[in-house]
ZAFI-660987 format. One record per residue (C-alpha): x, y, z; residue in three letters. Coordinates in steps of 0.25 Angstrom, whole numbers, plus 5000, padded with zeros to 4 digits. Example, Ala and Ser with C-alpha at 12.3 -4.5 7.8 and 13.67 -1.06 7.14 Angstrom:
BEGIN
    X    Y    Z resn
 5049 4982 5031  ala
 5055 4996 5029  ser
END
This chain:
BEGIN
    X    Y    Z resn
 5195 5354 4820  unk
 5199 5363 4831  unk
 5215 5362 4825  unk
 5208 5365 4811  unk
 5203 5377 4815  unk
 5215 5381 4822  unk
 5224 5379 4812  unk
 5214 5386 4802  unk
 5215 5397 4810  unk
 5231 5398 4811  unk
 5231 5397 4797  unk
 5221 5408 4795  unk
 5230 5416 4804  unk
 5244 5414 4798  unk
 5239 5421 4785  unk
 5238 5434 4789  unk
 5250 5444 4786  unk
 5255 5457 4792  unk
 5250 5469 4786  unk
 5263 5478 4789  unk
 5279 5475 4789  unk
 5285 5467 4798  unk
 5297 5477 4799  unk
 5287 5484 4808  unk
 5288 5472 4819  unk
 5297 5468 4829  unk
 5300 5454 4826  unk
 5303 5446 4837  unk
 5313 5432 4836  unk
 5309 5420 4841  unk
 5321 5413 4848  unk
 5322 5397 4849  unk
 5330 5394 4861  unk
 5341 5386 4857  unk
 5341 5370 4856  unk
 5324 5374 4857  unk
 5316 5367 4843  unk
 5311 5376 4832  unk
 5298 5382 4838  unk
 5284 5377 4831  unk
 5279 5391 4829  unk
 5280 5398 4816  unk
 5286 5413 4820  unk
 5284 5416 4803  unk
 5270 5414 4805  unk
 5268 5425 4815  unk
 5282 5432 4815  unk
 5286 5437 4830  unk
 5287 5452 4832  unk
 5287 5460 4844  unk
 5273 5467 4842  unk
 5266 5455 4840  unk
 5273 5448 4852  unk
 5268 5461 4860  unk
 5255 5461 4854  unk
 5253 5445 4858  unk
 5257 5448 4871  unk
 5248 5457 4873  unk
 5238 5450 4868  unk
 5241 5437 4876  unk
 5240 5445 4889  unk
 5225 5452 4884  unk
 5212 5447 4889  unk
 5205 5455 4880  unk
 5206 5441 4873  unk
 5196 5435 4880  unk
 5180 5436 4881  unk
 5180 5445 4892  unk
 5194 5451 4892  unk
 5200 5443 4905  unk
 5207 5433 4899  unk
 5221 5435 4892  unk
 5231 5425 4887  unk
 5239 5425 4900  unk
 5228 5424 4909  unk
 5231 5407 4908  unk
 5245 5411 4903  unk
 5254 5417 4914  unk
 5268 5420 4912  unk
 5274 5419 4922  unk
 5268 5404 4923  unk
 5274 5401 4910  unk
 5261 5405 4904  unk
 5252 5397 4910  unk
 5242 5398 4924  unk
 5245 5392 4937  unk
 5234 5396 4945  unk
 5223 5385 4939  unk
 5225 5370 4933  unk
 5214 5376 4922  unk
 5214 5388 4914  unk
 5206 5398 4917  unk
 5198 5408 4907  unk
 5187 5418 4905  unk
 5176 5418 4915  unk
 5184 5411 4925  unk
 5183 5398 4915  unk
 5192 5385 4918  unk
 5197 5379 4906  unk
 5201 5365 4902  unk
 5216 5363 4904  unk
 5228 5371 4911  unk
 5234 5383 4901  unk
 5246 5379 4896  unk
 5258 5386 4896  unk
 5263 5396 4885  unk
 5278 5396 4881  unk
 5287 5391 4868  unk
 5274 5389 4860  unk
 5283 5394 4848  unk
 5286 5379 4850  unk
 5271 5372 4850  unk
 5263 5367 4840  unk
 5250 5363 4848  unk
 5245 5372 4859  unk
 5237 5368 4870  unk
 5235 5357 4878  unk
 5229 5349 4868  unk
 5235 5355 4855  unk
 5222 5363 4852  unk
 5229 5374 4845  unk
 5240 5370 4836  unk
 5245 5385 4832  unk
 5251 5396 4841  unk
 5243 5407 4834  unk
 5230 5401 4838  unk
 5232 5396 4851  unk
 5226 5409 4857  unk
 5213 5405 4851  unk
 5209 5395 4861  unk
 5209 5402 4873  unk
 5204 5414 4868  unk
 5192 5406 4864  unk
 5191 5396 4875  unk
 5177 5398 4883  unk
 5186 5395 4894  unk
 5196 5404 4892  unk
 5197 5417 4883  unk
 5183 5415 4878  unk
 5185 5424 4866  unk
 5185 5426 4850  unk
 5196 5430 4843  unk
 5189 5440 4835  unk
 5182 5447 4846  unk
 5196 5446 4853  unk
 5201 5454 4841  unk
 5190 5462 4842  unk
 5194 5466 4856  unk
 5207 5470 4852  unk
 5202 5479 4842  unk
 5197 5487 4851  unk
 5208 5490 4861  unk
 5217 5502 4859  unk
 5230 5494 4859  unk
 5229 5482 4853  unk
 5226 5487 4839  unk
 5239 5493 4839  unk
 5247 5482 4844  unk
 5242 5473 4833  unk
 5245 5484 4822  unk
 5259 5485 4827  unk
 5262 5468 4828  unk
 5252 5465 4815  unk
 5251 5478 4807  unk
 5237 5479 4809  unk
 5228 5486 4820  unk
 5217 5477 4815  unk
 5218 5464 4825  unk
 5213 5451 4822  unk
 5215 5438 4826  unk
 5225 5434 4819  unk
 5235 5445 4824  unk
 5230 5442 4840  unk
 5234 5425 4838  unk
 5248 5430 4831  unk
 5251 5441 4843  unk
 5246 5431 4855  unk
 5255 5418 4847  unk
 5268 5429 4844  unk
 5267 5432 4860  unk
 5266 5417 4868  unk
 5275 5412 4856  unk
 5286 5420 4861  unk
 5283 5415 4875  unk
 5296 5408 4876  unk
 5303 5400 4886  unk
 5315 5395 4886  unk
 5323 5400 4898  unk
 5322 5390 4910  unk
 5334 5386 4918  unk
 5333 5372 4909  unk
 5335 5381 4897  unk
 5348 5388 4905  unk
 5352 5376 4907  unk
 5350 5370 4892  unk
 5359 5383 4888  unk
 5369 5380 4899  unk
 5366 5392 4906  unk
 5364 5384 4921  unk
 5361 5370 4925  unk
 5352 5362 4933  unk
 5353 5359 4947  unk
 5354 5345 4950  unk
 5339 5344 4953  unk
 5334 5350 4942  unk
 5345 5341 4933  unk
 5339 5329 4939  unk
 5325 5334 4936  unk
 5330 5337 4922  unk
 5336 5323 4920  unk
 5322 5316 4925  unk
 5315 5327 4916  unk
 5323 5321 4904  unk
 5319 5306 4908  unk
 5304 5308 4910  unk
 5296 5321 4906  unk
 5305 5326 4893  unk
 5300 5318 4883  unk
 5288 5325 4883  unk
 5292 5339 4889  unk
 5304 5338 4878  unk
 5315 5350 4880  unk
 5316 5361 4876  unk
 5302 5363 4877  unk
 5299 5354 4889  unk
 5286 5349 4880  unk
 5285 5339 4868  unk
 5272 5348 4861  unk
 5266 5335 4863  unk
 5253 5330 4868  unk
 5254 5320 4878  unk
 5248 5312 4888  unk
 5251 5312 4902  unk
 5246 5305 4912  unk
 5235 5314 4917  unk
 5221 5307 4918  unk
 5211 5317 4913  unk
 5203 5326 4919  unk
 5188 5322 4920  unk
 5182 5336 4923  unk
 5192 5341 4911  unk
 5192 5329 4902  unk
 5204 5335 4894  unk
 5209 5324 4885  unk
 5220 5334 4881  unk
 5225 5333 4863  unk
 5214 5322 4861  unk
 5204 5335 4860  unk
 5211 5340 4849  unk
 5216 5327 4840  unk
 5203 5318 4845  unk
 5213 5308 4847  unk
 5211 5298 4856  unk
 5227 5296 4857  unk
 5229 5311 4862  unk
 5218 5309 4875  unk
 5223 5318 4886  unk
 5236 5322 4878  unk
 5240 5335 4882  unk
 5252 5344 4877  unk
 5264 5343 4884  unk
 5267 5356 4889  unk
 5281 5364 4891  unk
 5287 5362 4905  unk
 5295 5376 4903  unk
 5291 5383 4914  unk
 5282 5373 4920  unk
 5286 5377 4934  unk
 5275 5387 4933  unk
 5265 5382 4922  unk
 5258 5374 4934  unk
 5246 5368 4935  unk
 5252 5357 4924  unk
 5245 5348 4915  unk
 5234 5352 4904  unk
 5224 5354 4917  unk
 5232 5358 4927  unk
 5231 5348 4936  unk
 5246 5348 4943  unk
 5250 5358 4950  unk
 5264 5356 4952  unk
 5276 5350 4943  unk
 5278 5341 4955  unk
 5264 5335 4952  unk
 5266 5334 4940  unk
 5281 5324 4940  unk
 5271 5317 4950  unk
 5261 5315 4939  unk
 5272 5309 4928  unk
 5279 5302 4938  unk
 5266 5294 4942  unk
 5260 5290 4929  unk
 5257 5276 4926  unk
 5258 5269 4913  unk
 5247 5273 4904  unk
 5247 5270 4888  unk
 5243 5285 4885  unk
 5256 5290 4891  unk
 5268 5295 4883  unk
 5279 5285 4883  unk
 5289 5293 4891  unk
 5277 5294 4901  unk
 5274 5278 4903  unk
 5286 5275 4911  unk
 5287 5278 4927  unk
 5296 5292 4930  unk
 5296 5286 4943  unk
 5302 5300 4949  unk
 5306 5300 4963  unk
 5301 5313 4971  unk
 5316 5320 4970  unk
 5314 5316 4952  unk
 5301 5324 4953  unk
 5307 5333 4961  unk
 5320 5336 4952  unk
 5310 5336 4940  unk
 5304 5347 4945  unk
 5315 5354 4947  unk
 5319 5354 4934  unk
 5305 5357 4927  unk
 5307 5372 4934  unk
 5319 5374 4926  unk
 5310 5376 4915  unk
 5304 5390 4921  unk
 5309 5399 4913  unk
 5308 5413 4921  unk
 5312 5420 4910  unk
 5300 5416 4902  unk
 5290 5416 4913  unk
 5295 5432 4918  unk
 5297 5437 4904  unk
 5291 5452 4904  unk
 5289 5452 4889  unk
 5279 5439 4890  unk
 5270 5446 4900  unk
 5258 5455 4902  unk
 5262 5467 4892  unk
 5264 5481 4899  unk
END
């Protein structure tokens, strides 16, 4: 029921068309990096221009989009931790609430088709939906969010010049918020240098590479460093949380405690990892997939022992932080707007 609506409300919010020319907007082009797949994400839909990009950014860093106007987008979803919060395993909202699980990190969404840790939401443009009306997070309504907005001094303006129109709705706030965070690209680490033959690996991180290719890739599949799947890995679940992960959304009992895999790019700073947060460091987690015992739930590529010596989890770490992508995470035109 939950998708139905969601979709229902994609559909809804696709229809609309805007009310001036579009020679008046600055289109921004969307780049696929080369030897990258054709991203999921349909650009026709809600064409990238500059406005709405600057509009959406805006918006992303605004806490006037919650209940009591103290939490904004990035209050979970940092930059410079590749979009994400380091300083708790569970997010944090309104009223010093703890959520369920451990915010996810927000970068190449162009190329998602499910979002979330359990595949909740399955359209960009709606994504913002849930935290803004989580109780434990944004604790708001999008119509008195737009409400808000109608009274300010600024935004009606910045909607006019990205949309045509002063008059804000919801519509325009989901397409502003999805044209910012889809352009939240990353896509130049020293792996992806490398890929281009721009540098090389040292010999640690080319050992940690080779091991990476052998035991984690089949699920953290390049260029991505994630398959989009939903899978199941070993952790026993949390009895205060009791978070059985995708089966909440399918009510399948196949899809118990499967949870998204999420992109490594970056991972060197999106600690605490897993869906709750329970790891603290990369080391800790190796540690984890090189321990797990047989299980029938497990992936097959998971079933069989890594058995990783302390210099293996050592060069696979390594490796891993040649994914950050400095570039991405220091970017001025992705932060708090001047």
């Amino acid at each position: 029921m939950k998708k139905l609506v969601i979709s229902l409300v994609f559909a809804i919010s696709i229809i609309g068309i805007y009310a001036f020319s579009k020679s008046q907007l600055t289109p921004i082009y969307f780049e696929v990096p080369q030897g990258w797949p054709k991203p999921h994400y349909d650009f026709k839909k809600n064409p990238l221009t500059e406005e709405g990009f600057q509009l959406g950014r805006k918006l992303f860093y605004e806490p006037i989009l919650s209940r009591d106007n103290t939490i904004s987008c990035a209050s979970c979803h940092l930059q410079v931790t590749g979009f994400t919060h380091v300083d708790h395993d569970l997010s944090h909202g309104i009223d010093g609430k703890i959520g369920n699980r451990n915010s996810l990190a927000l970068m190449n969404l162009a190329w998602s088709k499910d979002f979330m840790w359990d595949g909740g939401v399955n359209h960009l443009e709606v994504q913002p939906l849930n935290p803004i009306t989580s109780p434990l997070e944004m604790d708001e309504t999008l119509e008195h969010v737009v409400q808000k907005l109608q009274q300010t001094t600024d935004y009606p303006g910045l909607f006019e010049r990205a949309f045509g129109t002063s008059k804000i709705t919801g519509q325009f706030t989901l397409k502003a918020l999805s044209q910012f965070v889809v352009m939240l690209k990353s896509s130049n680490s020293k792996y992806d240098q490398v890929v281009r033959k721009e540098t090389t690996f040292n010999e640690q991180e080319q050992k940690g590479y080779d091991l990476f290719k052998k035991h984690c890739a089949s699920c953290h599949q390049e260029p991505l460093f994630t398959s989009n799947q939903f899978e199941y890995n070993g952790l026993a679940v949390d009895p205060t949380l009791n978070d059985f992960g995708r089966m909440k959304m399918t009510d399948r009992k196949e899809d118990s405690l499967r949870f998204k895999v999420p992109t490594l790019r970056n991972i060197q700073f999106t600690f605490p990892y897993m869906h709750d947060g329970r790891f603290k460091t990369l080391t800790e987690v190796v540690k984890h997939y090189n321990t797990l015992s047989r299980n029938k739930l497990l992936p097959k590529e998971l079933s069989k022992p890594m058995n990783l010596s302390d210099i293996d989890r050592v060069d696979i770490v390594a490796f891993l932080k040649t994914l950050t992508d400095n570039e991405f995470l220091f970017n001025p035109k992705y932060g708090y707007p001047k």
